[in-house]
mmCIF file as gemmi writes it, N, C-alpha and C atoms, coordinates in Angstrom:
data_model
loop_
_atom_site.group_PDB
_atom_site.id
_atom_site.type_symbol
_atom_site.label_atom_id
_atom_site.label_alt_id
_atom_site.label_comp_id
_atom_site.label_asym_id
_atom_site.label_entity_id
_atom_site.label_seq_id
_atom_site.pdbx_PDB_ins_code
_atom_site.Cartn_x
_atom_site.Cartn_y
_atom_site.Cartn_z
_atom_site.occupancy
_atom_site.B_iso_or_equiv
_atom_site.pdbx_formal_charge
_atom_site.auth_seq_id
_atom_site.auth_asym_id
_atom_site.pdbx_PDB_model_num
ATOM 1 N N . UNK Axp A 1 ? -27.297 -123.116 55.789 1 0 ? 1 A 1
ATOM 2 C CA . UNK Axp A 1 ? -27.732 -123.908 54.662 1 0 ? 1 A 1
ATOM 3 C C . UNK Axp A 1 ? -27.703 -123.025 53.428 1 0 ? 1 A 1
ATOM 4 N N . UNK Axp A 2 ? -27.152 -123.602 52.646 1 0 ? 2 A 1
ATOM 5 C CA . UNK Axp A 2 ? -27.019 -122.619 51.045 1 0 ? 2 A 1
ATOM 6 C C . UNK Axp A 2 ? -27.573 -123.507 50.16 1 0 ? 2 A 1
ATOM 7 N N . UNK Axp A 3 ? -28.39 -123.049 49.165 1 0 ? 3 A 1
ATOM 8 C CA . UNK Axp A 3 ? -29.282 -124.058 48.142 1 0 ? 3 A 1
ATOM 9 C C . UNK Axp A 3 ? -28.966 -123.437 47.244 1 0 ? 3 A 1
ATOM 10 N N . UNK Axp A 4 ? -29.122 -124.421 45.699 1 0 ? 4 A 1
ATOM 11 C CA . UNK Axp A 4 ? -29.333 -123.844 44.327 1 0 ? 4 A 1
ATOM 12 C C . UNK Axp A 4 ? -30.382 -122.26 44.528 1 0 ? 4 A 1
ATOM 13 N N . UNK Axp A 5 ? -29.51 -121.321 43.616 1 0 ? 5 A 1
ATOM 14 C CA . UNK Axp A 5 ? -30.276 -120.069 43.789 1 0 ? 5 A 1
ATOM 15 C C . UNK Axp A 5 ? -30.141 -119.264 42.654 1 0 ? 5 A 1
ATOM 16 N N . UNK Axp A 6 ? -30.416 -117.611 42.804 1 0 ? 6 A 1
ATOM 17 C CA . UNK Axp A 6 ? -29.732 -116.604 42.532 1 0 ? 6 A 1
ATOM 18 C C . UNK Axp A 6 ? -28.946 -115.754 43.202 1 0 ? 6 A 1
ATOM 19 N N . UNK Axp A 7 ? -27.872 -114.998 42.608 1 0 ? 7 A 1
ATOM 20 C CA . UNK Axp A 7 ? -27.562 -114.055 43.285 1 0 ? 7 A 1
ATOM 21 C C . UNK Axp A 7 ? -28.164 -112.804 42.873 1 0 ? 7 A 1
ATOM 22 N N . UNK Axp A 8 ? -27.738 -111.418 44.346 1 0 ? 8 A 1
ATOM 23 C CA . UNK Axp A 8 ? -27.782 -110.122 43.4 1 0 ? 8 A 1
ATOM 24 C C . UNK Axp A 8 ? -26.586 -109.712 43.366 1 0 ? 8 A 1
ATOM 25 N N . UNK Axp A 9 ? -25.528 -108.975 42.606 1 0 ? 9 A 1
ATOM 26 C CA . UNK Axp A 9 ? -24.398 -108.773 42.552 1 0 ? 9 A 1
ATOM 27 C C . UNK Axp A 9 ? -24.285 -108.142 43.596 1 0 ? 9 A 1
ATOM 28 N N . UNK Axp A 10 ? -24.264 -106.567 43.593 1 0 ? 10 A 1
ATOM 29 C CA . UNK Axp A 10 ? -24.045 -105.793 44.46 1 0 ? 10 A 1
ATOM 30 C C . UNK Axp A 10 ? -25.333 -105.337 45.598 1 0 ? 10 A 1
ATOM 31 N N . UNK Axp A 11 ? -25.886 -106.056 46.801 1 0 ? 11 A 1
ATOM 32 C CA . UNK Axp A 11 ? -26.692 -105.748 47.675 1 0 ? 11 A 1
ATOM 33 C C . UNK Axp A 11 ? -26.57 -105.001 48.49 1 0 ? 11 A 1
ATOM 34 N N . UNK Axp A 12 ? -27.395 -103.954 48.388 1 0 ? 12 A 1
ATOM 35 C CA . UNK Axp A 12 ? -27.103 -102.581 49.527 1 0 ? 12 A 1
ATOM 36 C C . UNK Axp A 12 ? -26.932 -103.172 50.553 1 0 ? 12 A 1
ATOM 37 N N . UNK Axp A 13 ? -26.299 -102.484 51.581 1 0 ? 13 A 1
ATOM 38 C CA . UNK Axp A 13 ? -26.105 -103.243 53.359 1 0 ? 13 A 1
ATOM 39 C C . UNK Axp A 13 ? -25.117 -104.036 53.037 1 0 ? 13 A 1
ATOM 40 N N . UNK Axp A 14 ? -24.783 -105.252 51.659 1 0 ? 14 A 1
ATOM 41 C CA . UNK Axp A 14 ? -24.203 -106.372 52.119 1 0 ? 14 A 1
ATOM 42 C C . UNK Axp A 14 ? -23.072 -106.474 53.148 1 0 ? 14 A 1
ATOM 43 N N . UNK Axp A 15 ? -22.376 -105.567 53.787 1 0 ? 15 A 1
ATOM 44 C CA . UNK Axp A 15 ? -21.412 -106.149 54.938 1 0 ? 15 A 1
ATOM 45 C C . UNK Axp A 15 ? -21.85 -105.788 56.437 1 0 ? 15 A 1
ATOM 46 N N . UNK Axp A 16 ? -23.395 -105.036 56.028 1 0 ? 16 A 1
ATOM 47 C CA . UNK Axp A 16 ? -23.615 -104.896 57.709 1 0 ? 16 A 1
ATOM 48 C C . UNK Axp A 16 ? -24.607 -106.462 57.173 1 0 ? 16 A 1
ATOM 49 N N . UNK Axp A 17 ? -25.302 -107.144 56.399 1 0 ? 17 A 1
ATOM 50 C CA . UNK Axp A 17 ? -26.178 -108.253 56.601 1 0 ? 17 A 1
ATOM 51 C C . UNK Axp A 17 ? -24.948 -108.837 56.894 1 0 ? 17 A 1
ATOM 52 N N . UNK Axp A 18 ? -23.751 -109.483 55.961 1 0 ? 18 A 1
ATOM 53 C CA . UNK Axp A 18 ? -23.136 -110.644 56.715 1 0 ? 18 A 1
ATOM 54 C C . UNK Axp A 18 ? -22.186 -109.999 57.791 1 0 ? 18 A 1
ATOM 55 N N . UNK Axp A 19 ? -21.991 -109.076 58.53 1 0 ? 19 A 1
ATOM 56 C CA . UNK Axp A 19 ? -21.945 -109.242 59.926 1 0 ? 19 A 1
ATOM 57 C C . UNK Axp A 19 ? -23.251 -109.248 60.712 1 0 ? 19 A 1
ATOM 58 N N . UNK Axp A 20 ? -23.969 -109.032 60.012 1 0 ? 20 A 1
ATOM 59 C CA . UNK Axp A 20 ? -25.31 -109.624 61.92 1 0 ? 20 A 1
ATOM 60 C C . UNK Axp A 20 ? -25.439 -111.236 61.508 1 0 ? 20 A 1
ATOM 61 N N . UNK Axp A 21 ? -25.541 -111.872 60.046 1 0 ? 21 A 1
ATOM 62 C CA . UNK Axp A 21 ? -25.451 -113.309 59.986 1 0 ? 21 A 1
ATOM 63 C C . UNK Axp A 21 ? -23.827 -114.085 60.902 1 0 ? 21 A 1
ATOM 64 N N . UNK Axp A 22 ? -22.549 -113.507 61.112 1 0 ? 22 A 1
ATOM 65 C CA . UNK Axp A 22 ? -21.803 -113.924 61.707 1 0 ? 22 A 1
ATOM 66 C C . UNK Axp A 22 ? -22.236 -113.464 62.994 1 0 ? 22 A 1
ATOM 67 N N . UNK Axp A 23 ? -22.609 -112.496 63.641 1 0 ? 23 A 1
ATOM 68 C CA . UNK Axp A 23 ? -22.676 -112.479 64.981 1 0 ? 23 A 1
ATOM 69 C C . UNK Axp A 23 ? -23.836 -113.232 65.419 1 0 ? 23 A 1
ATOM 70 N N . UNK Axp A 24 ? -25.233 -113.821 65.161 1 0 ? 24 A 1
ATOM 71 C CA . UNK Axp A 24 ? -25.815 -114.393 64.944 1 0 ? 24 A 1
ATOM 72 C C . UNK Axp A 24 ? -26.161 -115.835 64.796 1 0 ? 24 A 1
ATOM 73 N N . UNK Axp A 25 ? -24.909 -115.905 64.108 1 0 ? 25 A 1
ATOM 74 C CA . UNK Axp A 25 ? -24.559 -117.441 63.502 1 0 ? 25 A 1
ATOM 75 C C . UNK Axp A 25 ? -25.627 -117.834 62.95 1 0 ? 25 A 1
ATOM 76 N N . UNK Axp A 26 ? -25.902 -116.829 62.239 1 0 ? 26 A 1
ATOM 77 C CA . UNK Axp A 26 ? -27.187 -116.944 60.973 1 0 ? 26 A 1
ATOM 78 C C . UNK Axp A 26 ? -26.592 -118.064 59.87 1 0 ? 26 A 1
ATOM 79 N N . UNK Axp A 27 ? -27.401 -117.833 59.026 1 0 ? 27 A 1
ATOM 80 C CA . UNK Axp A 27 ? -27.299 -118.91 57.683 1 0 ? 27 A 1
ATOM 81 C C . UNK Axp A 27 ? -27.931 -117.946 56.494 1 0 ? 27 A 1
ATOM 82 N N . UNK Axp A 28 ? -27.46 -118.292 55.165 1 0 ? 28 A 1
ATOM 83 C CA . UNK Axp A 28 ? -28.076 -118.033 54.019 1 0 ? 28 A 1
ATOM 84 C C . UNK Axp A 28 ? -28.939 -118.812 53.587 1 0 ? 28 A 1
ATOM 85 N N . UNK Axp A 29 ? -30.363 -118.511 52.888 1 0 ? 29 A 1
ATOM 86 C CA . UNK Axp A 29 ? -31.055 -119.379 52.232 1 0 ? 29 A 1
ATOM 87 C C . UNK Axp A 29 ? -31.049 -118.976 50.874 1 0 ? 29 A 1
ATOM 88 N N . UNK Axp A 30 ? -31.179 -119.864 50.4 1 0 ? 30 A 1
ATOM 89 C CA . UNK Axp A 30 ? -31.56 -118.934 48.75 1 0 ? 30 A 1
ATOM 90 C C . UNK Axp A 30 ? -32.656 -119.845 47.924 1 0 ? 30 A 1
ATOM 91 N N . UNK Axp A 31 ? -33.239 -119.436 46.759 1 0 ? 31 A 1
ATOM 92 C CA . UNK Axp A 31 ? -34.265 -119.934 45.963 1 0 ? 31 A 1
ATOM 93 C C . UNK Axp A 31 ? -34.073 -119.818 44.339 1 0 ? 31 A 1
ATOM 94 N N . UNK Axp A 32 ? -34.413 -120.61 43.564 1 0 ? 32 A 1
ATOM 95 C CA . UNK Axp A 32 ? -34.251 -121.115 42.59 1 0 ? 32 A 1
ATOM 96 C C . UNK Axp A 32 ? -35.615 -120.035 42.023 1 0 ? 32 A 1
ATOM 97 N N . UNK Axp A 33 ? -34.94 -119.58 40.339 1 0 ? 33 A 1
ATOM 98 C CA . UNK Axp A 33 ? -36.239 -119.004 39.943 1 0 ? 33 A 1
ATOM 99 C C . UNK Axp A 33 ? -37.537 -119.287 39.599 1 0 ? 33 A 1
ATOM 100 N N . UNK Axp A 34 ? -37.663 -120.754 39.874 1 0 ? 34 A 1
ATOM 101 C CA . UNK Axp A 34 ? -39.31 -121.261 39.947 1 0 ? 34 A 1
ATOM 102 C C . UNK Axp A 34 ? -39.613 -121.038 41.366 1 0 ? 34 A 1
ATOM 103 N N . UNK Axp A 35 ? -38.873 -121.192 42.059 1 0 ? 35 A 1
ATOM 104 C CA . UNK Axp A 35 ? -39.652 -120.777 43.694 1 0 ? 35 A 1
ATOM 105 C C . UNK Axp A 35 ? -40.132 -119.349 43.898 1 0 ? 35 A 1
ATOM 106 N N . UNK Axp A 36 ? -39.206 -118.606 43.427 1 0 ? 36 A 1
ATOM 107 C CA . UNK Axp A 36 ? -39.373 -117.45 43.498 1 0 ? 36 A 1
ATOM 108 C C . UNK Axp A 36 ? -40.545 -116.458 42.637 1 0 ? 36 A 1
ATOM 109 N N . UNK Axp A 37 ? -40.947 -117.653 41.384 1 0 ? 37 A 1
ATOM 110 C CA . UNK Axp A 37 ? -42.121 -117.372 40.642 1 0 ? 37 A 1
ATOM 111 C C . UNK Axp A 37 ? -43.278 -117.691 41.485 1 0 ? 37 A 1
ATOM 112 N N . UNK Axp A 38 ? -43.393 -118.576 42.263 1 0 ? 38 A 1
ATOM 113 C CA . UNK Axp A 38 ? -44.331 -119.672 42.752 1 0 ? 38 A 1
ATOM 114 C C . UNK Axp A 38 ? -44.469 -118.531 44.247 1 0 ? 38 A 1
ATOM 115 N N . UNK Axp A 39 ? -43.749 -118.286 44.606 1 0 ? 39 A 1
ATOM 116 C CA . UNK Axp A 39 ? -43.422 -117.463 46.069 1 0 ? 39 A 1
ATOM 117 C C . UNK Axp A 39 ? -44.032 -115.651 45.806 1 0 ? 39 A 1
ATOM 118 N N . UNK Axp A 40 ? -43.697 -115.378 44.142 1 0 ? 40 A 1
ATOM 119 C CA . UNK Axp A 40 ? -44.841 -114.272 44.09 1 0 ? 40 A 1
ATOM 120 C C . UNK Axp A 40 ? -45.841 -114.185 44.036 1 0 ? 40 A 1
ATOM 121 N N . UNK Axp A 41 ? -46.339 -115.364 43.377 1 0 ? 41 A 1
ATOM 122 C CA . UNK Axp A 41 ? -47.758 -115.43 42.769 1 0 ? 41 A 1
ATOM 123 C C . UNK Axp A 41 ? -48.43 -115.993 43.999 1 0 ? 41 A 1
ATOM 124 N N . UNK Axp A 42 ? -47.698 -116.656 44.921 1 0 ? 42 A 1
ATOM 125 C CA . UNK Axp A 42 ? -48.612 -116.443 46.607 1 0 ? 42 A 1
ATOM 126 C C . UNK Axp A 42 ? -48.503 -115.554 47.056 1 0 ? 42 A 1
ATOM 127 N N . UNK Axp A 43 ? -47.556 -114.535 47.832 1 0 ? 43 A 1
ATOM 128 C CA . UNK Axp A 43 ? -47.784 -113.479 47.98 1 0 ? 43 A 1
ATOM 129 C C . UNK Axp A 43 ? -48.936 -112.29 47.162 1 0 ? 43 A 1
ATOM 130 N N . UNK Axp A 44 ? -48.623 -112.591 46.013 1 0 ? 44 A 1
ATOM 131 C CA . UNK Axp A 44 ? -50 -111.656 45.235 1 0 ? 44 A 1
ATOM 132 C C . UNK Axp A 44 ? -51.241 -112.023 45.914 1 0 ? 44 A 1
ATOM 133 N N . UNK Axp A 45 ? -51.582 -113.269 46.292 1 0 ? 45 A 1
ATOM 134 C CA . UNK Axp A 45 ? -52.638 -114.054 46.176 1 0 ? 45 A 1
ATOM 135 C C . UNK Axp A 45 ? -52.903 -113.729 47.918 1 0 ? 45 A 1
ATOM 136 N N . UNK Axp A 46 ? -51.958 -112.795 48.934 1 0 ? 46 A 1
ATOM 137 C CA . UNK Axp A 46 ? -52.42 -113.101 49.67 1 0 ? 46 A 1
ATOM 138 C C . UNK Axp A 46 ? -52.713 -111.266 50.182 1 0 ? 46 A 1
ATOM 139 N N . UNK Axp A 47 ? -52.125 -110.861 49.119 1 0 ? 47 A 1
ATOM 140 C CA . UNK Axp A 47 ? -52.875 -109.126 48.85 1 0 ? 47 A 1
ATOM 141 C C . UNK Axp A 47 ? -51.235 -108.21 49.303 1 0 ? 47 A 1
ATOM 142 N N . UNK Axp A 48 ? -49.822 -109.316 48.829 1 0 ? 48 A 1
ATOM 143 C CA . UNK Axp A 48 ? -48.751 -108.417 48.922 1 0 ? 48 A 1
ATOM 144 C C . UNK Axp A 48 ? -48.073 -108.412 47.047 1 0 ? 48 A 1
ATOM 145 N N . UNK Axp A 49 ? -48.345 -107.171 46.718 1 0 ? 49 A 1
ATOM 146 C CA . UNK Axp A 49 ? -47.575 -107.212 45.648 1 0 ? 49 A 1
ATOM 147 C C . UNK Axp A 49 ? -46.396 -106.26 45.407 1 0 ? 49 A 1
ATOM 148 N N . UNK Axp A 50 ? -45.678 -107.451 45.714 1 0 ? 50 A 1
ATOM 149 C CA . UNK Axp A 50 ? -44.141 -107.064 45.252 1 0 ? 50 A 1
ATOM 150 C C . UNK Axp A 50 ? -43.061 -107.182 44.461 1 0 ? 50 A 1
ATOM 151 N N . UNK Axp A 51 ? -42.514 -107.063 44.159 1 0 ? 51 A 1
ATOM 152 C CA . UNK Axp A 51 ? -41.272 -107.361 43.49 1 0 ? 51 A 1
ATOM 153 C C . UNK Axp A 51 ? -40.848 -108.361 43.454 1 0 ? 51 A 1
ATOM 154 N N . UNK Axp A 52 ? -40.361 -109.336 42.317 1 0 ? 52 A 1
ATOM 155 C CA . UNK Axp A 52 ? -40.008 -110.75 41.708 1 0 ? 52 A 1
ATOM 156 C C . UNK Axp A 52 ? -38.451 -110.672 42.741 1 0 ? 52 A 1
ATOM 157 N N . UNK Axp A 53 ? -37.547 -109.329 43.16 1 0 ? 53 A 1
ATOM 158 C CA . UNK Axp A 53 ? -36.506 -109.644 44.049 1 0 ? 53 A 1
ATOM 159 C C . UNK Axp A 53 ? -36.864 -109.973 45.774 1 0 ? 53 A 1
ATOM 160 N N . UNK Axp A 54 ? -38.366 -109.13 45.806 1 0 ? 54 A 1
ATOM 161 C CA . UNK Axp A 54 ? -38.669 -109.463 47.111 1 0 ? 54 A 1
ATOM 162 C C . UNK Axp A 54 ? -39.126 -110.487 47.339 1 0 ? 54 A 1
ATOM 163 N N . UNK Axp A 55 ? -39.673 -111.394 46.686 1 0 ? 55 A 1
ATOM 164 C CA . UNK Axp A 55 ? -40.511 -112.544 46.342 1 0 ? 55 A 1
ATOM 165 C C . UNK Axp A 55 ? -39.617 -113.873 46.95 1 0 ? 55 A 1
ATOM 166 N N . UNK Axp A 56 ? -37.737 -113.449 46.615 1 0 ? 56 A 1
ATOM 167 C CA . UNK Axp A 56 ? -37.1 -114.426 46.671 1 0 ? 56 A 1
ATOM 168 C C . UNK Axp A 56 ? -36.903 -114.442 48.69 1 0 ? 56 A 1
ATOM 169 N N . UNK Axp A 57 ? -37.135 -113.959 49.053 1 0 ? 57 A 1
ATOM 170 C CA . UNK Axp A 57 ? -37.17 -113.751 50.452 1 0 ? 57 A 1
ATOM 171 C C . UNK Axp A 57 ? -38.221 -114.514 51.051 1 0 ? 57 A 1
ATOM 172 N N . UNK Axp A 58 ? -39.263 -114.422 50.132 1 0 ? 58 A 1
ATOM 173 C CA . UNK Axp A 58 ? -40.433 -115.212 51.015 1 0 ? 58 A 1
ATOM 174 C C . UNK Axp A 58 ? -40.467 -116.908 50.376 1 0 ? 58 A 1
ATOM 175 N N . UNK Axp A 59 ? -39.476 -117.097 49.169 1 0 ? 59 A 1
ATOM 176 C CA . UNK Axp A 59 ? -39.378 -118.362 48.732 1 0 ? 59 A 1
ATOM 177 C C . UNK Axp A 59 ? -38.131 -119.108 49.395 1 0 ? 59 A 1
ATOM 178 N N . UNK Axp A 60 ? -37.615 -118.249 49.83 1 0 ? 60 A 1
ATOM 179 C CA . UNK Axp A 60 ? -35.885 -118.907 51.108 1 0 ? 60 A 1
ATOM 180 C C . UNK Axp A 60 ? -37.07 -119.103 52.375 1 0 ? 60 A 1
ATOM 181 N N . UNK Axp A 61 ? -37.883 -118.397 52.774 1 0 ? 61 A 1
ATOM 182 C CA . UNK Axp A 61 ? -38.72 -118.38 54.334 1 0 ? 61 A 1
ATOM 183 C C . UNK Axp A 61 ? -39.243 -119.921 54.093 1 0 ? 61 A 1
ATOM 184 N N . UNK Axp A 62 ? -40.264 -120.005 52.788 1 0 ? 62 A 1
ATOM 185 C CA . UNK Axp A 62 ? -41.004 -121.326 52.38 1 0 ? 62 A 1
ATOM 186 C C . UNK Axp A 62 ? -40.243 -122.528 52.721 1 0 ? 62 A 1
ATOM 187 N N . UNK Axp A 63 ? -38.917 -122.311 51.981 1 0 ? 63 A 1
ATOM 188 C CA . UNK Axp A 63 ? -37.975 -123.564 52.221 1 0 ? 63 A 1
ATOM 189 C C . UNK Axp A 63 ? -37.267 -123.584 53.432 1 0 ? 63 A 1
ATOM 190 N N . UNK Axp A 64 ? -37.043 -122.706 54.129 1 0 ? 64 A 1
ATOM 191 C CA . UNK Axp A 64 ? -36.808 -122.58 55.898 1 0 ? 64 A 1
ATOM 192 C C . UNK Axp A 64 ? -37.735 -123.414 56.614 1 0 ? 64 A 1
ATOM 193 N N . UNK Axp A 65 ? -39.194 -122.847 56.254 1 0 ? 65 A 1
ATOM 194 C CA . UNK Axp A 65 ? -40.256 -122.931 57.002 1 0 ? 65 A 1
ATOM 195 C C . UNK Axp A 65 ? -40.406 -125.073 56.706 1 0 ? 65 A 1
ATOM 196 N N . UNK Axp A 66 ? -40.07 -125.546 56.104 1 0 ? 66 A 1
ATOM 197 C CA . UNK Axp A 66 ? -39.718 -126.851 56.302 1 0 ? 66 A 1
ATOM 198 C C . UNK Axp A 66 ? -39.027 -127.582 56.888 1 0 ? 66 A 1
ATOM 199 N N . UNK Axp A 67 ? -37.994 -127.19 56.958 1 0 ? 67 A 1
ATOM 200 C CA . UNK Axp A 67 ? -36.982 -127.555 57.602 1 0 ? 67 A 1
ATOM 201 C C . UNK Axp A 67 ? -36.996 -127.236 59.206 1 0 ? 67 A 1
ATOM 202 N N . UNK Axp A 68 ? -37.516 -126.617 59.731 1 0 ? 68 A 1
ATOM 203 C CA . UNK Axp A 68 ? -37.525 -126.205 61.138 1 0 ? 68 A 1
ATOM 204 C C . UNK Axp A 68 ? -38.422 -124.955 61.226 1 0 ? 68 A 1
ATOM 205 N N . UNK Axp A 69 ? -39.474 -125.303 62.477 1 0 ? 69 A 1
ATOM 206 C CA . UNK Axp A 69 ? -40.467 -124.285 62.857 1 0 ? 69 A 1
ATOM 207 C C . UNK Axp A 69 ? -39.932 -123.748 64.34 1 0 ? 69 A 1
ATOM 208 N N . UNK Axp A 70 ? -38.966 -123.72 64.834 1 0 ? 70 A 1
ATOM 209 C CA . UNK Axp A 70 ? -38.602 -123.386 65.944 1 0 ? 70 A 1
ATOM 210 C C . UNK Axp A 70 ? -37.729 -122.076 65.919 1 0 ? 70 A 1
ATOM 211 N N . UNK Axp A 71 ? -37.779 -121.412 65.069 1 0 ? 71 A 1
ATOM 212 C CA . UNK Axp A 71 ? -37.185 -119.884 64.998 1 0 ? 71 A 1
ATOM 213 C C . UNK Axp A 71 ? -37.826 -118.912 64.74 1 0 ? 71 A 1
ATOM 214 N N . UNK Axp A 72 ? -37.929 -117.939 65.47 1 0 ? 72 A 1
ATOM 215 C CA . UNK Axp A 72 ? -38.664 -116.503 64.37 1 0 ? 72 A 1
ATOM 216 C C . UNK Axp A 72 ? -38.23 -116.229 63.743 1 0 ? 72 A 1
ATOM 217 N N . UNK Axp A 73 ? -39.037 -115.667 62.794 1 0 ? 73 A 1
ATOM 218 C CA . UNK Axp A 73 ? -38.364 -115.088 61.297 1 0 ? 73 A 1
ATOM 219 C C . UNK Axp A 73 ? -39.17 -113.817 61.212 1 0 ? 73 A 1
ATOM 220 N N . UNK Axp A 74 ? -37.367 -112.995 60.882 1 0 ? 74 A 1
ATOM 221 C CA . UNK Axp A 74 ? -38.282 -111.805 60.055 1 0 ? 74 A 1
ATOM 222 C C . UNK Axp A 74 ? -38.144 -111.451 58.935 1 0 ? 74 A 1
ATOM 223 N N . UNK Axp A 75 ? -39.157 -111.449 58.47 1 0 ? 75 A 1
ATOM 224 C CA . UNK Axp A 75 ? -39.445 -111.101 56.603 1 0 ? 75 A 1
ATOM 225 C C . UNK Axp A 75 ? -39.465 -109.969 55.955 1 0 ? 75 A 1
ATOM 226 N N . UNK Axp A 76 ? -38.79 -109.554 55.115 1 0 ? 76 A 1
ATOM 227 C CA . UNK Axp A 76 ? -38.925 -108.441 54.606 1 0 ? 76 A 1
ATOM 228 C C . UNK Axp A 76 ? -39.522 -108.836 53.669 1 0 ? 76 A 1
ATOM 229 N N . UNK Axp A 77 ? -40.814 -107.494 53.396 1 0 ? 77 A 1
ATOM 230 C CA . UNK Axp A 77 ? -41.21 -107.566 51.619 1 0 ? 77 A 1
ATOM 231 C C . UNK Axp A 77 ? -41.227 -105.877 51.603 1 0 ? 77 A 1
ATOM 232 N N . UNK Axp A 78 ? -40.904 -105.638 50.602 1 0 ? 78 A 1
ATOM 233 C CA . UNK Axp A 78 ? -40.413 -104.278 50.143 1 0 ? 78 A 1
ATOM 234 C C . UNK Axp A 78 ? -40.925 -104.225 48.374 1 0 ? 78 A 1
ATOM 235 N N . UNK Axp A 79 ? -40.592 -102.595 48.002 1 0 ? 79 A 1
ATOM 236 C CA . UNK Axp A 79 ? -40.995 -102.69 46.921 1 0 ? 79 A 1
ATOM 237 C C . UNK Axp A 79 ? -42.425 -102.799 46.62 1 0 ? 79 A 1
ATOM 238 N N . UNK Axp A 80 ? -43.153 -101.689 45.376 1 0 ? 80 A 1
ATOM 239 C CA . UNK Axp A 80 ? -44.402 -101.636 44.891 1 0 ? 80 A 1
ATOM 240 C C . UNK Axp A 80 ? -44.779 -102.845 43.993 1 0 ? 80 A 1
ATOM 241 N N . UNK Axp A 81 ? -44.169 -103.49 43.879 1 0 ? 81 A 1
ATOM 242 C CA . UNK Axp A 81 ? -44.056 -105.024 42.909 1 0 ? 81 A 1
ATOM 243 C C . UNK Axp A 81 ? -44.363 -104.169 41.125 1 0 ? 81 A 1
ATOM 244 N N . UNK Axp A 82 ? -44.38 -102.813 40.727 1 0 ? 82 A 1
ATOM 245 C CA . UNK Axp A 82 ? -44.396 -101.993 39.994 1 0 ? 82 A 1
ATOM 246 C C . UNK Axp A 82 ? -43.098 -102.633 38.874 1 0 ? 82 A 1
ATOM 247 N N . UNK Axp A 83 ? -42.231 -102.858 39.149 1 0 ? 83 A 1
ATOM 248 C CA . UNK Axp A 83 ? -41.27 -103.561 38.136 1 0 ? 83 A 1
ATOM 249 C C . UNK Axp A 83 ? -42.071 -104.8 37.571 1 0 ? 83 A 1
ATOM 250 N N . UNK Axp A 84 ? -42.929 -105.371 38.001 1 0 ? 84 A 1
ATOM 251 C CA . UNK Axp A 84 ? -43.231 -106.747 37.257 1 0 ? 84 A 1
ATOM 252 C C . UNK Axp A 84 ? -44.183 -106.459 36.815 1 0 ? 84 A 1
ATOM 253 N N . UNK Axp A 85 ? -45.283 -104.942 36.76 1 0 ? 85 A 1
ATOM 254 C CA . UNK Axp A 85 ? -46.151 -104.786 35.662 1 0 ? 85 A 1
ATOM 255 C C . UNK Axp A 85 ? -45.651 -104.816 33.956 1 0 ? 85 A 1
């Protein structure tokens, strides 16, 4: 599933992530920059402060997490959230 989003241009890892998403038969999610506002300011709220790029990870999980509860997920949050002071 691919949604209205952002990109990052150049993402460290990017060809070892989309080979474990092809071996996997993973999917991309992505989030729009109000989710990703809305997705920090819960995370803050739940004592993780991070980064407005890590933020978009837990706002793709949000919109996952609707669509189907039958997978584990693992989440990265990274980053001192120090860029958005």
């Amino acid at each position: 599933m691919i949604a209205e989003g952002i990109a990052i241009a150049a993402p460290e890892r990017a060809e070892q992530i989309l080979q474990a998403i092809k071996q996997t038969n993973g999917y991309i999610m992505t989030a729009n920059e109000q989710e990703i506002k809305e997705a920090h300011t819960a995370l803050t709220a739940k004592g993780f402060y991070v980064e407005p790029t890590t933020a978009a990870n837990y706002a793709a999980y949000l919109k996952h997490q609707k669509a189907t509860t039958q997978e584990r997920i693992v989440l990265p949050l990274c980053g001192a959230g120090l860029k958005s002071v």
